[in-house]
MOPAC internal coordinates of N, CA, C and O (Angstrom, degrees):
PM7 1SCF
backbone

  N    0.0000 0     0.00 0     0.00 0    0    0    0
  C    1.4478 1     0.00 0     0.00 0    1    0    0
  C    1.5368 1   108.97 1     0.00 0    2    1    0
  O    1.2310 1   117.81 1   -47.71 1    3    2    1
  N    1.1178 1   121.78 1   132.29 1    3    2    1
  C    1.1144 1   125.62 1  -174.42 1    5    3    2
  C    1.5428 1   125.94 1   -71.52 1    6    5    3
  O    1.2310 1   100.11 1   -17.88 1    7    6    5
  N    1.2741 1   153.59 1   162.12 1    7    6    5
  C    1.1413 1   157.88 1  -109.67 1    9    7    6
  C    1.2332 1   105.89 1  -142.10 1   10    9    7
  O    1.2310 1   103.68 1   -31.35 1   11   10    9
  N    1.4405 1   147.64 1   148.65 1   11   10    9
  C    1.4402 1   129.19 1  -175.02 1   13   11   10
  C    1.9339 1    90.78 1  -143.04 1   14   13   11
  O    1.2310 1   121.11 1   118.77 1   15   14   13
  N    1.1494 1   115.47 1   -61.23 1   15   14   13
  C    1.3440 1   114.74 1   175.73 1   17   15   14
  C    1.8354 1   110.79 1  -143.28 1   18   17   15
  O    1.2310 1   134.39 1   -24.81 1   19   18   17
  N    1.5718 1    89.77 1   155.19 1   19   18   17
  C    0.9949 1    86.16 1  -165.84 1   21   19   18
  C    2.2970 1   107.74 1  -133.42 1   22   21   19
  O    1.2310 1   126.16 1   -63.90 1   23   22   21
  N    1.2265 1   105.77 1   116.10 1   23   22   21
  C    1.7745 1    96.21 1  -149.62 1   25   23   22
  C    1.7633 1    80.66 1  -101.18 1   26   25   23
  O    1.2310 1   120.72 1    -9.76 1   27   26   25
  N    1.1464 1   116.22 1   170.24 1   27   26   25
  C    1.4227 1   151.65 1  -173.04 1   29   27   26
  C    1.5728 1   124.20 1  -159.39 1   30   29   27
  O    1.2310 1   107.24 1   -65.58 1   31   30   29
  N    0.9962 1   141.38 1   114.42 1   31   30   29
  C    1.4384 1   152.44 1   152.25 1   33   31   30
  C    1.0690 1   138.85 1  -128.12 1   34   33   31
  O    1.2310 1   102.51 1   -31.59 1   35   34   33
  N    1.3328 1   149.63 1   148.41 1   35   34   33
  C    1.3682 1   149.11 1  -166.60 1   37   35   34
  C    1.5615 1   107.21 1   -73.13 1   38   37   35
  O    1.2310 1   138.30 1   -68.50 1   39   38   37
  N    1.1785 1    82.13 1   111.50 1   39   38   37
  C    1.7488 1   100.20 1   177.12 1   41   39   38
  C    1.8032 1   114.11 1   -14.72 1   42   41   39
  O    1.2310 1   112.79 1   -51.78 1   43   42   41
  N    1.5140 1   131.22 1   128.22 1   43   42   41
  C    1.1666 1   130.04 1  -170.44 1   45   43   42
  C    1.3133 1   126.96 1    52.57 1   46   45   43
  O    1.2310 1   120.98 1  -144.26 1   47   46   45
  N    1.7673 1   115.73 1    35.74 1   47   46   45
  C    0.8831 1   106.83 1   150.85 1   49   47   46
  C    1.4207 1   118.76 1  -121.80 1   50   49   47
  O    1.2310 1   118.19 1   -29.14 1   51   50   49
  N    1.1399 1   121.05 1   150.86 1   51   50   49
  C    1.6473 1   119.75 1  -173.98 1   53   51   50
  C    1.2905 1   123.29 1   -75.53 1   54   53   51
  O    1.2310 1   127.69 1   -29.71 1   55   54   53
  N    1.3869 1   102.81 1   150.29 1   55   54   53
  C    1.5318 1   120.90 1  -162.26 1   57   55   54
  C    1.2990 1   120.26 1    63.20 1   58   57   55
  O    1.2310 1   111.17 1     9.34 1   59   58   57
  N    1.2464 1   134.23 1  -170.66 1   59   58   57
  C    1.6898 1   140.67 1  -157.45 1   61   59   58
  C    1.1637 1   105.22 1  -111.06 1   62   61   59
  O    1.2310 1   120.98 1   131.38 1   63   62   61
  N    1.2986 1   115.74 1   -48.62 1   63   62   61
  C    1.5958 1   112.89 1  -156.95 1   65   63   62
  C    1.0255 1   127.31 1    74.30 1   66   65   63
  O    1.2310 1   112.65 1    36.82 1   67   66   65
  N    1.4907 1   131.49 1  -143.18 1   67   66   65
  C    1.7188 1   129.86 1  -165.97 1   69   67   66
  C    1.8131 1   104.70 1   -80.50 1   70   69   67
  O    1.2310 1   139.66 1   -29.34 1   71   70   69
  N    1.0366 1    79.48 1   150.66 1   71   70   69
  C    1.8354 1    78.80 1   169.27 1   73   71   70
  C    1.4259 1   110.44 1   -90.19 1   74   73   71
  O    1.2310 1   108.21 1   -85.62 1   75   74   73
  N    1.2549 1   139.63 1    94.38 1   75   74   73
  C    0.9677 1   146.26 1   177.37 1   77   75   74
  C    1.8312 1   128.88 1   -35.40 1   78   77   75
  O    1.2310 1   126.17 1   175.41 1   79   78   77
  N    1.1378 1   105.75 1    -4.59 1   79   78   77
  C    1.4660 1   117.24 1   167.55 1   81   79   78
  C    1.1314 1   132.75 1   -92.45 1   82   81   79
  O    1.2310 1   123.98 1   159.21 1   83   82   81
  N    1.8504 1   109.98 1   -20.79 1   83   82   81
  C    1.3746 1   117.78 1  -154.63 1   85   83   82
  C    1.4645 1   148.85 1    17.72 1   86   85   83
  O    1.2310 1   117.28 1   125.81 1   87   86   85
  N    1.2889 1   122.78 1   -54.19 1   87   86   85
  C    1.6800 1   103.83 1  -179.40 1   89   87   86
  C    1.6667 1    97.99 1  -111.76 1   90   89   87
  O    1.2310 1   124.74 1   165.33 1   91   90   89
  N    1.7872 1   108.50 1   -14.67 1   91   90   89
  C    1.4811 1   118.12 1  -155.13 1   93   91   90
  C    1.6916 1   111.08 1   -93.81 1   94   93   91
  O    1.2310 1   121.15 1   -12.45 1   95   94   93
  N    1.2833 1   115.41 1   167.55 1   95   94   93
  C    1.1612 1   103.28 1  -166.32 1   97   95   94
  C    1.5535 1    98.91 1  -133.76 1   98   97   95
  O    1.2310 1   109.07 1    -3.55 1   99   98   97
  N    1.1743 1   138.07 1   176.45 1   99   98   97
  C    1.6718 1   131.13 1  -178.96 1  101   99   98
  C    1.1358 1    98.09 1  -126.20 1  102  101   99
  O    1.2310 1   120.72 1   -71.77 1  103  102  101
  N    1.5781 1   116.24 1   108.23 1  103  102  101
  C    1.3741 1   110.28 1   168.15 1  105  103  102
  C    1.6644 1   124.71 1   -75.51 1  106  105  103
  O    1.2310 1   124.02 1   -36.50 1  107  106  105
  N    1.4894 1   109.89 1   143.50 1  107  106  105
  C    1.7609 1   109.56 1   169.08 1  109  107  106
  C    1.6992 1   107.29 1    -6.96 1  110  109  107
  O    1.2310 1   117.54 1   -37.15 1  111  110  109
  N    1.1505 1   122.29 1   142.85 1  111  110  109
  C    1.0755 1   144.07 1   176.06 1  113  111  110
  C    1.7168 1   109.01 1    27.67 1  114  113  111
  O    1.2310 1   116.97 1  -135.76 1  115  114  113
  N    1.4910 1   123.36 1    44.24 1  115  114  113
  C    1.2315 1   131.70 1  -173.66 1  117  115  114
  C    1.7180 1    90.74 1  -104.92 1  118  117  115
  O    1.2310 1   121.18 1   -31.40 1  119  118  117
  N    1.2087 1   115.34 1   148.60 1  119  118  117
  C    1.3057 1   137.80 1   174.19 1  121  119  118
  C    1.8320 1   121.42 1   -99.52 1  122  121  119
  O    1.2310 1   109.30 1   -70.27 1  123  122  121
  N    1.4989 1   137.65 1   109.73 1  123  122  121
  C    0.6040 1   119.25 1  -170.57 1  125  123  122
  C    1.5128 1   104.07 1  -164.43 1  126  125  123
  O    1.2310 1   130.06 1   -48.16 1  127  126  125
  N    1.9351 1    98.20 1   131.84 1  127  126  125
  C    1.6511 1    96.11 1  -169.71 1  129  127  126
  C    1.7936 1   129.02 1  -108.66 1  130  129  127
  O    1.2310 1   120.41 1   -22.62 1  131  130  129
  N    1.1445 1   116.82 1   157.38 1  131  130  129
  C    1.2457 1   128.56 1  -155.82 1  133  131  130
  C    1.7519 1    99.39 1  -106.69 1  134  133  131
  O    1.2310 1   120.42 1   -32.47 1  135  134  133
  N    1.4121 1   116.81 1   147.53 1  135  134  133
  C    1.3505 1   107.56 1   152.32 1  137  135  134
  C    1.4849 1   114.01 1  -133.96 1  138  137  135
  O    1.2310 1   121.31 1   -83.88 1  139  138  137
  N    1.3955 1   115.09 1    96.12 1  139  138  137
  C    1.2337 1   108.56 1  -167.23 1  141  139  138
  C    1.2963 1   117.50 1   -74.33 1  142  141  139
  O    1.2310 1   106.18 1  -122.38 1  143  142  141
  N    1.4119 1   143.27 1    57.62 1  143  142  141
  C    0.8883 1   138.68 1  -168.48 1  145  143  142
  C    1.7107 1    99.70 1  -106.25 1  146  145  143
  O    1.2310 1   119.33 1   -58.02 1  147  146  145
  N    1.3947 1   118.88 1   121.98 1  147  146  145
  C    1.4296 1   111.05 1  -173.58 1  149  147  146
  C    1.5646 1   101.90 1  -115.27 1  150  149  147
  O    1.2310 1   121.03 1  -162.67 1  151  150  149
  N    1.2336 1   115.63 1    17.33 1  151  150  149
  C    1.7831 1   116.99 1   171.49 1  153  151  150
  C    1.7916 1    97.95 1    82.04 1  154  153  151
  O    1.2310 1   118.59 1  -158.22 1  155  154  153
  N    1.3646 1   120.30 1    21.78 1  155  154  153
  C    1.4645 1   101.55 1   163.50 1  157  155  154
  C    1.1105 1   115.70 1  -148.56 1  158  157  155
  O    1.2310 1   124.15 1  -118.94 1  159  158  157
  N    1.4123 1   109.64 1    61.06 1  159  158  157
  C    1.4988 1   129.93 1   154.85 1  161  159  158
  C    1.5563 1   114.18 1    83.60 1  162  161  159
  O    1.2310 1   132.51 1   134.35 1  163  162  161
  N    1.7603 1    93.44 1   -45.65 1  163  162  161
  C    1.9020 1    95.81 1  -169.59 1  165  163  162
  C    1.6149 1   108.25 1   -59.95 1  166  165  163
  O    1.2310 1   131.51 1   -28.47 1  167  166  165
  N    1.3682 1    95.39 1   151.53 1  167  166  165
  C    1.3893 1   134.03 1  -177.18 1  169  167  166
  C    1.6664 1   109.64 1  -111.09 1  170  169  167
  O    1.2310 1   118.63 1  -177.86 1  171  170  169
  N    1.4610 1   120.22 1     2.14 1  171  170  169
  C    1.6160 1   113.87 1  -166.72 1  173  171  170
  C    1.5526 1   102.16 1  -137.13 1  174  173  171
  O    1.2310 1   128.83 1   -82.19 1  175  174  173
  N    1.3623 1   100.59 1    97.81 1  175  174  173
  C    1.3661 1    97.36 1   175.66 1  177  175  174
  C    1.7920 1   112.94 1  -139.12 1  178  177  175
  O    1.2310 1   135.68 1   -20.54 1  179  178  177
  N    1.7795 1    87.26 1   159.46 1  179  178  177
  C    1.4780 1   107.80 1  -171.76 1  181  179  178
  C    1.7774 1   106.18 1   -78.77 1  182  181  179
  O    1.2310 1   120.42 1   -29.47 1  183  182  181
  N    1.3894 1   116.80 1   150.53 1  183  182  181
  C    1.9793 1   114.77 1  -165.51 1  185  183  182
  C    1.2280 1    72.82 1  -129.55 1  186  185  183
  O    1.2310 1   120.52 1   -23.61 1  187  186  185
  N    1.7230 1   116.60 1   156.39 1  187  186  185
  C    0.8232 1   145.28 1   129.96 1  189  187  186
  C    1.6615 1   131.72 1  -109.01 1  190  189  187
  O    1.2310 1    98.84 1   -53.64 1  191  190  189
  N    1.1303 1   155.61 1   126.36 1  191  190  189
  C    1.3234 1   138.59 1   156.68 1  193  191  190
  C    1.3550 1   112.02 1  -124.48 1  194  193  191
  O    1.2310 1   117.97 1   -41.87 1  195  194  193
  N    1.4174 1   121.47 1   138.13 1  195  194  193
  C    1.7071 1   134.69 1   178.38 1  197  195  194
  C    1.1680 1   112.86 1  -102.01 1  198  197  195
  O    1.2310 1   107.28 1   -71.31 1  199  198  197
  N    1.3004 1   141.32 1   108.69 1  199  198  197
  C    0.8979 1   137.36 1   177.08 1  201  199  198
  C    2.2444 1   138.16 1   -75.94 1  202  201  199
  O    1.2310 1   135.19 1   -10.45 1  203  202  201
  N    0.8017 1    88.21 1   169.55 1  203  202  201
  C    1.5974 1    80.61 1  -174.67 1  205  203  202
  C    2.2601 1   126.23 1   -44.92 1  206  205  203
  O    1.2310 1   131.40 1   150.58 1  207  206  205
  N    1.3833 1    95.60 1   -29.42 1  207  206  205
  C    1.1189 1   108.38 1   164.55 1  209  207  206
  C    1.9036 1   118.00 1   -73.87 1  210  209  207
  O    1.2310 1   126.45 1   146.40 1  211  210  209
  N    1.5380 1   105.20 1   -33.60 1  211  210  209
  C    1.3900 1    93.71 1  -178.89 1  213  211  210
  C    1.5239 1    89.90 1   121.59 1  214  213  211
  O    1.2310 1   113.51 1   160.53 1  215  214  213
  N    1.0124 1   129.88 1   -19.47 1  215  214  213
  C    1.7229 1   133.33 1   173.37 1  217  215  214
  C    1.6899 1   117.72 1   -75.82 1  218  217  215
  O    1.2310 1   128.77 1   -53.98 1  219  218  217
  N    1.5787 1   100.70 1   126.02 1  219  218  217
  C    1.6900 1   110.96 1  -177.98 1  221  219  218
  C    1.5318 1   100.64 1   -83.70 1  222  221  219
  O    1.2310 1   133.42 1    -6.10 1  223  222  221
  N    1.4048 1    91.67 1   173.90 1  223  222  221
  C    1.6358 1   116.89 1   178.75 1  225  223  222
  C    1.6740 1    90.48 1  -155.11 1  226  225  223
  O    1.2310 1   123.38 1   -59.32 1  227  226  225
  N    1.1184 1   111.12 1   120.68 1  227  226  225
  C    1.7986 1   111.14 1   179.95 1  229  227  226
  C    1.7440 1    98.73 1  -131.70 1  230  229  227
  O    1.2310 1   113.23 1   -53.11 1  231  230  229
  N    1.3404 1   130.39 1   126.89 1  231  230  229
  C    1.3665 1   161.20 1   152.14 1  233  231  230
  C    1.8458 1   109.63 1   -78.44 1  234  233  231
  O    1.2310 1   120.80 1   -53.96 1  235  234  233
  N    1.3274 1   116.07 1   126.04 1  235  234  233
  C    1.4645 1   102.32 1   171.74 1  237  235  234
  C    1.4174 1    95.41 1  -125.09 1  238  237  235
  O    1.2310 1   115.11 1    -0.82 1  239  238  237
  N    1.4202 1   126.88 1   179.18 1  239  238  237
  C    1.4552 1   137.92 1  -173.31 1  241  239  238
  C    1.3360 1   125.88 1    11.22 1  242  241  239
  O    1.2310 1   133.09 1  -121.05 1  243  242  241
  N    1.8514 1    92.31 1    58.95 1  243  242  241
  C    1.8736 1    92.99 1   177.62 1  245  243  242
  C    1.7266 1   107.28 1  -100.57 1  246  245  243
  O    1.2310 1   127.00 1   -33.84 1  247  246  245
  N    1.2819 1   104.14 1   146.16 1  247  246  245
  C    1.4923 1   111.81 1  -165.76 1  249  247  246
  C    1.4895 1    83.04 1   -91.45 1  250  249  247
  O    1.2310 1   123.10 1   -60.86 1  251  250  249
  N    1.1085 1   111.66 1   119.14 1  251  250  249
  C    1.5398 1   141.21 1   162.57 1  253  251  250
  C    1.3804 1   112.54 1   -71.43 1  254  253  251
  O    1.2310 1   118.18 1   164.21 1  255  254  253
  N    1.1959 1   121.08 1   -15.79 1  255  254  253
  C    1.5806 1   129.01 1  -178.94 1  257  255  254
  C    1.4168 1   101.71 1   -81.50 1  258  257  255
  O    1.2310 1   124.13 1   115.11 1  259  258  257
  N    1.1497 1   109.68 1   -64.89 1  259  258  257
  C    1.9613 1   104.88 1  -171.68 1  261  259  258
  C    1.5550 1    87.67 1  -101.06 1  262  261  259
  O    1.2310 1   104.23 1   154.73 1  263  262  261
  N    0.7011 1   146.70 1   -25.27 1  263  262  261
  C    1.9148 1   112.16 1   179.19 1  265  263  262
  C    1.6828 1   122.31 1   -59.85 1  266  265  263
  O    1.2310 1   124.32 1   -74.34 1  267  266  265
  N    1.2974 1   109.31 1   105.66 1  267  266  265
  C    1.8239 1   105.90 1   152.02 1  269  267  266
  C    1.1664 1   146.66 1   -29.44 1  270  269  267
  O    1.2310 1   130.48 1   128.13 1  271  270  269
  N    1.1756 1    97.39 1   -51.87 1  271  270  269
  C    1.9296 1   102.85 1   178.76 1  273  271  270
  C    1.5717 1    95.93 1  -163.51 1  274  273  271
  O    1.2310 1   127.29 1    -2.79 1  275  274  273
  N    1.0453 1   103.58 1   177.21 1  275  274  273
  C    1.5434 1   126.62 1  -174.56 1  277  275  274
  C    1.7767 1   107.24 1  -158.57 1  278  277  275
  O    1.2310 1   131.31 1   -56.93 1  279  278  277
  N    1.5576 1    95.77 1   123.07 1  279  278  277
  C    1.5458 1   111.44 1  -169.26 1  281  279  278
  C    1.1094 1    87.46 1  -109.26 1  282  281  279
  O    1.2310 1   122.73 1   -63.40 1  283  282  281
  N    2.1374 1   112.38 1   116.60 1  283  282  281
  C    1.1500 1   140.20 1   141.41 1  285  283  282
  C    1.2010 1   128.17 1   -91.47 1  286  285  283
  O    1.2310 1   109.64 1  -137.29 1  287  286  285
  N    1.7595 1   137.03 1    42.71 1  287  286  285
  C    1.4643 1   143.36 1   177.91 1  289  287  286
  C    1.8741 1    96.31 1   -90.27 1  290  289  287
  O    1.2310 1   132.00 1   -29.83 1  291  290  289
  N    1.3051 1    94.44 1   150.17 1  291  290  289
  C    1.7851 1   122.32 1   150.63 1  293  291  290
  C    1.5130 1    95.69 1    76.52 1  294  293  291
  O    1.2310 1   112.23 1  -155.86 1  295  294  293
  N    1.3942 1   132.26 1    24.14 1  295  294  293
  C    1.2057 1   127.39 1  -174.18 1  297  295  294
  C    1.5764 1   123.41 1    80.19 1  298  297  295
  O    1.2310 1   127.21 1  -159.19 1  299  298  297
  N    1.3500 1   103.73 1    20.81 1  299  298  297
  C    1.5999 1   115.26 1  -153.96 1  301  299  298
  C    1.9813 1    87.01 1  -127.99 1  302  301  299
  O    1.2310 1   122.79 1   -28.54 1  303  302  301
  N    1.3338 1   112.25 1   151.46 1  303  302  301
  C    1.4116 1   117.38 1   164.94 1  305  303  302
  C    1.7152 1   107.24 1  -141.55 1  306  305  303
  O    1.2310 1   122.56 1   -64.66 1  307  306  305
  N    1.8539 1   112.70 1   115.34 1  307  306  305
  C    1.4292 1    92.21 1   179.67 1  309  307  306
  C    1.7081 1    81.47 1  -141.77 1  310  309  307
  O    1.2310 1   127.94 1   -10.59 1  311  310  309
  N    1.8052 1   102.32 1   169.41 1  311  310  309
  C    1.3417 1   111.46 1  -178.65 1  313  311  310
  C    1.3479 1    99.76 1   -74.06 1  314  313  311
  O    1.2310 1   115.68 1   -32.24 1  315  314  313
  N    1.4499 1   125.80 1   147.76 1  315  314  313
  C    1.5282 1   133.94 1  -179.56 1  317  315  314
  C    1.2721 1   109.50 1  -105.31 1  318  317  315
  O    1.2310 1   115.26 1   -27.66 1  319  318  317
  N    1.6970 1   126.59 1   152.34 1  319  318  317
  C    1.4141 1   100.41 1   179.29 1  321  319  318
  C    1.4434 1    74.64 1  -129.57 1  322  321  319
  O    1.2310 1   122.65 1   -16.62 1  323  322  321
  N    1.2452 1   112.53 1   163.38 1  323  322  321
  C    2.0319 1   138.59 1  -149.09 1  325  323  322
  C    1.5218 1    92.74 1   -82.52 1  326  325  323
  O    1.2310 1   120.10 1   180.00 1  327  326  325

């Protein structure tokens, strides 16, 4: 299912913020990378992605430093290991 937005913030802080995709969208089994680096050091952050139906997938305190990828298919969001 395809991807509509996708939010990121440093772990414990409130609300989402930008949708990190802006105009683009992730199609079904499309590949596409993030650098969450927002210039303040943290490594632990909360994901959100909404998908095309209107259905979330929410991740909280993922270390963005050592994680590889993160599998968001089937309405599901989990850390992937390589």
């Amino acid at each position: 299912m395809s991807i509509y937005y996708v939010y990121a913030t440093n772990a414990g802080v409130q609300g989402w913020g930008k949708d990190w995709l802006g105009e683009d969208v992730i199609i079904e089994d499309e590949v596409m990378r993030f650098d969450f680096d927002d210039g303040s050091g943290a490594c632990k952050f909360d994901i959100k992605v909404q998908y095309a139906d209107d259905a979330e997938a929410e991740l909280y305190e993922v270390d963005v430093c050592s994680v590889s990828h993160i599998d968001a298919r089937r309405g599901t969001m989990v850390v992937a290991d390589d």
